[in-house]
N, C-alpha and C positions, 0 to 999 in steps of 0.2 A: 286671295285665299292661300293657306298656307298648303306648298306644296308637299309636303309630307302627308298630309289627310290625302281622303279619299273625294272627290270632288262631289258624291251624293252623300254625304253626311254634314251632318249643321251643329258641331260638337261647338263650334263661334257663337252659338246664340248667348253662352254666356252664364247658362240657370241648369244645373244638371237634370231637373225634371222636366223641363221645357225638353229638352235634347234627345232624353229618352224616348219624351211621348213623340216625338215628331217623329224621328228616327223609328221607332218599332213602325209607326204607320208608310214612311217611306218601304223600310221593307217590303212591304206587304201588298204595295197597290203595281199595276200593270201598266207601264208603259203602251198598252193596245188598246187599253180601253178608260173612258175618263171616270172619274174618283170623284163625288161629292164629299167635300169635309164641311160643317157647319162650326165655325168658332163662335161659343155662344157666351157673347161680354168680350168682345174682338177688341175691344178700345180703341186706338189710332192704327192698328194692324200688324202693330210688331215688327216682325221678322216676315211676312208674309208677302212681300214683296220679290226679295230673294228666291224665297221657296221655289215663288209657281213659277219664276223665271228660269229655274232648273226641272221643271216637274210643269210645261205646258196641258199636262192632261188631267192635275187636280182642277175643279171649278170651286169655287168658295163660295158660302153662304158666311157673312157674319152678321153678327147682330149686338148691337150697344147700345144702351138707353143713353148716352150725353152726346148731345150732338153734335158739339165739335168734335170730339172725338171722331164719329162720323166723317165728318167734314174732313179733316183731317187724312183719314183713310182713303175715302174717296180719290181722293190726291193724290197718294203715293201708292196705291193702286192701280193707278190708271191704266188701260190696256190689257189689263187682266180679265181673265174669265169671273166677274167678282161680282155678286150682289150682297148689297149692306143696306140692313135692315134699323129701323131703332122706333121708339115709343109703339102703338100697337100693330106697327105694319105687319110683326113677326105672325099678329092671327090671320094676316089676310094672304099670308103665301103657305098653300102644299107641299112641303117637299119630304124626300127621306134618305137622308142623308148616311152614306158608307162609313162615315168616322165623325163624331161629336166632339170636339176638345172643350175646355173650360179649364181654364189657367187661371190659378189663383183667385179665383171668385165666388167658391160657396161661403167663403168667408164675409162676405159681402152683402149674401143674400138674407133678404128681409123672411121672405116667403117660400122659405124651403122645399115644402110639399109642391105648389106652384110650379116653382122652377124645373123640377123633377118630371114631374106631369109634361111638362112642354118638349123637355128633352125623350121623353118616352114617344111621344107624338108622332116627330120629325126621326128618329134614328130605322131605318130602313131594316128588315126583316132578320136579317144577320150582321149587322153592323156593330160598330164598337163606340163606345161612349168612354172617354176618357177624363173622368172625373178628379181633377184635382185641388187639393185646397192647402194654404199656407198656414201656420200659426208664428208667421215675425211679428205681426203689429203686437202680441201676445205677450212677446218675452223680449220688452223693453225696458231692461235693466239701467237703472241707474246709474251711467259709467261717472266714477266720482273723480276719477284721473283726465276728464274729457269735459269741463265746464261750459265749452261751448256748444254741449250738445245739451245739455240740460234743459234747454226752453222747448226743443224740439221732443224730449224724451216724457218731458212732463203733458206737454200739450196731449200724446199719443195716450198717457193715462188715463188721462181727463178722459179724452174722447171716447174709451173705451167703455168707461163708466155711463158718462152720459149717450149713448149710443141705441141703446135699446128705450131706453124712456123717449127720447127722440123722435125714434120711430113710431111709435106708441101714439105720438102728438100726430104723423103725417109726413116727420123728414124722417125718410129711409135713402135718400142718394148718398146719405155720406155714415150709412148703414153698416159696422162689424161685430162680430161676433165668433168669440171661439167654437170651431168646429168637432163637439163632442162626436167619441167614436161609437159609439154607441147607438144614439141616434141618427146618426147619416145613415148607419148599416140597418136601422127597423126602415128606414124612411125610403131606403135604394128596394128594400124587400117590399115593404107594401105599397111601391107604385113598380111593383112588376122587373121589377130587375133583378139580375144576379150578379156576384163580384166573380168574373175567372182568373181575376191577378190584383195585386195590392202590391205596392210597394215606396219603401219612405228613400227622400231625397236630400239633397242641397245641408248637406252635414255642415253644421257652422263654420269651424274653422276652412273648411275650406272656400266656401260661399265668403266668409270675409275675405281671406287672400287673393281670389282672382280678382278683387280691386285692383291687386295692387301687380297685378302681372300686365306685362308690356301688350301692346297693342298684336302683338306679331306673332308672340307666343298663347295668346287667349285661346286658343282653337284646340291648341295642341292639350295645353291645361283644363281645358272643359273635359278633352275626353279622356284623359287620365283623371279626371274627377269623377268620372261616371262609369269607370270601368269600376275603380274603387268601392265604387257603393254597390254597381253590382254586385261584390264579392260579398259586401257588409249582409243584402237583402238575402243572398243565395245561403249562408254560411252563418249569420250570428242574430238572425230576427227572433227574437224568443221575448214570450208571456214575462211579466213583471207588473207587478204595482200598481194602481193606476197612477198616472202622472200627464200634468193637465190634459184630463179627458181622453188619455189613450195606456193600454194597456200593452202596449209594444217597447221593448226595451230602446231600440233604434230611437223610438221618435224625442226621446231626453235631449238628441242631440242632434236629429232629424227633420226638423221642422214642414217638410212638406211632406204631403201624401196622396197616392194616386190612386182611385181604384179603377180598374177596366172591367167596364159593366155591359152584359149582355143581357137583352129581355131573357124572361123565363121560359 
């Protein structure tokens, strides 16, 4: 890890909303007492390895419908405080969990109202549900100077289109759909939540350039990515137009969005 960071921050993960959400929740939790976090759609575990190995006092719930995925996690978890749930186990366990994460996967989600529901269930009295969602598979443009990305950019159209009739038929695993702002915010209100903070992330040009930054200096560049955007969210988020489905100037060129939802 790079010695100039602070050894409790995870600005390396790489995705400046990932960094955020984690980061605001590290703040916050007590080294005296352990911390349930539920990652709900945890896929192979990410970064969550690292985490609890700096942070022995969070325990982990996640939950993932494909079960390698699972499998997967299982593995590179090992040793850890970690239960991983997938297909209907998630109705057969109780719990209520101090922080909710959900990374990139309303976009994903078939059953909106559902998902919402289950996450209202499990989030613990005063806990925080960190709702995020991406709009990249969205805005994939045709790069005409990049031919070899072509097969890959058109497939992504395709799929976009036939996605929802898809589902329709009974395949919802390979399930997206643009996350209108609109509707998340009736759908977070009428299953019982509130938003106490919103905020847009992962500003393109910079999200393309840490490709291309050195293994060494990733760390350093995530958190001068993220300090940057705090500035953008604190300073220049202002009403405009709608544009795809949000009416926030930021998200033109912002493509992820968080909201931190508490019950009402």
């Amino acid at each position: 890890m790079n010695k100039t960071m602070k050894q409790d921050k995870f600005y390396w993960l790489g995705n400046a909303a990932k960094a955020k959400i984690i980061n605001q929740i590290l703040s916050q939790i007590s080294s005296e007492k352990d911390t349930l976090i539920f990652d709900y759609a945890c896929g192979d575990s990410g970064d969550w390895n690292a985490i609890l190995t700096n942070y022995p006092n969070i325990k982990l719930i996640g939950y993932e419908p494909d079960i390698k995925s699972v499998n997967k996690a299982k593995s590179k978890l090992k040793g850890h405080k970690v239960i991983l749930l997938t297909g209907q186990e998630i109705y057969q366990h109780n719990f209520q969990a101090d922080y909710i994460v959900s990374f990139s996967v309303f976009e994903h989600v078939y059953n909106r109202q559902e998902y919402l529901q289950l996450a209202k269930q499990h989030l613990a009295d005063k806990g925080l549900f960190y709702l995020n969602y991406d709009d990249g598979h969205f805005r994939n443009y045709l790069n005409l100077n990049s031919p070899h990305l072509w097969k890959k950019q058109i497939t992504e159209w395709l799929h976009n289109i036939l996605a929802s009739p898809l589902a329709k038929l009974g395949k919802i695993s390979t399930f997206q759909r643009r996350v209108d702002r609109e509707e998340v915010e009736n759908l977070i209100e009428n299953n019982g939540f509130r938003v106490s903070e919103s905020f847009y992330s992962n500003l393109s040009s910079l999200k393309g350039l840490q490709k291309k930054i050195s293994p060494e200096n990733k760390q350093l560049f995530t958190q001068t990515w993220l300090e940057f955007e705090d500035l953008l969210n604190a300073n220049f988020c202002e009403e405009s137009p709608i544009y795809l489905g949000d009416t926030t100037n930021l998200w033109s060129q912002m493509g992820s969005r968080t909201l931190v939802l508490r019950h009402l």
